[in-house]
N, C-alpha and C positions, 0 to 999 in steps of 0.2 A: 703888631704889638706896640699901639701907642703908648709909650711911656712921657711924654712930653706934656701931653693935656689932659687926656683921660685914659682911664683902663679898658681896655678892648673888654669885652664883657666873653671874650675868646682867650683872656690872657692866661689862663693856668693850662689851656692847653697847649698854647702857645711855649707856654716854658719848660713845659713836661717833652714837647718835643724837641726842643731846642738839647734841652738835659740830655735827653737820650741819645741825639744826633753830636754830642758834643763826647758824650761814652762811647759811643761808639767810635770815636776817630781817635779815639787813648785808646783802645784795645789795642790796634798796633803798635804801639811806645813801649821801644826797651824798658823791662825793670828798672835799669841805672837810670832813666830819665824821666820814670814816674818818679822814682825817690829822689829826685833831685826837684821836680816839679812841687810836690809832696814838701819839701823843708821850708821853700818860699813860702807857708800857709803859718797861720800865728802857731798851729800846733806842732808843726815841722818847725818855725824858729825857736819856739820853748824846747822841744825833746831835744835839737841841736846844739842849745844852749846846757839843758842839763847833763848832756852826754860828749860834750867835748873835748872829754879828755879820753874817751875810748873809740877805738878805731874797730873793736869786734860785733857791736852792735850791729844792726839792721833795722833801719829807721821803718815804727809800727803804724804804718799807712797802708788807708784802705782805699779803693777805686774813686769812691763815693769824696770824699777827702779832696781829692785834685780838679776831679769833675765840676765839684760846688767851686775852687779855685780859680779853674779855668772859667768855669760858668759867671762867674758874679766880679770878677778881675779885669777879663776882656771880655767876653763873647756882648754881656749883656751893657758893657761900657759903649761900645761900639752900636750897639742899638739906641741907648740913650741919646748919642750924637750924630746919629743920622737925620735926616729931613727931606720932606719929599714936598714942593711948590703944590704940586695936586692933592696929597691928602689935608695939607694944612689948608687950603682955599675950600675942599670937601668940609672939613670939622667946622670949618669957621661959616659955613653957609646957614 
């Protein structure tokens, strides 16, 4: 998944897998720790912003929500910053 020089011409299924493989390891995350995942997100700090002042609420987040979170936060930061001496000497041949 080069993100550094060019797009893998594999890149959407690369991410689709990633997304998935990345769903899948939230499936097992207590409730209390998606919604807490969930309010780090701009739409989790707006609702927490506008509901601050009530404690009966249950913040209205969806799987899909934490996933693109977690996806595009870290999973895909960490692929940005990776580097490999052999693929860069392969692209650059």
């Amino acid at each position: 998944m080069t993100i550094k020089y060019r797009q893998s011409m594999f890149y959407d299924a690369y991410l689709h897998a990633i997304t998935k493989t990345v769903s899948r390891e939230l499936e097992g995350v207590a409730e209390h720790l998606k919604q807490a995942i969930w309010l780090q997100t701009d739409d989790g700090w707006d609702w927490g912003y506008d509901n601050e002042e009530s404690e009966d609420d249950v913040p209205p987040f969806w799987d899909g929500h934490f996933t693109d979170y977690m996806l595009h936060g870290y999973v895909l930061r960490e692929v940005a910053d990776w580097a490999s001496d052999e693929i860069d000497e392969y692209l650059d041949a």
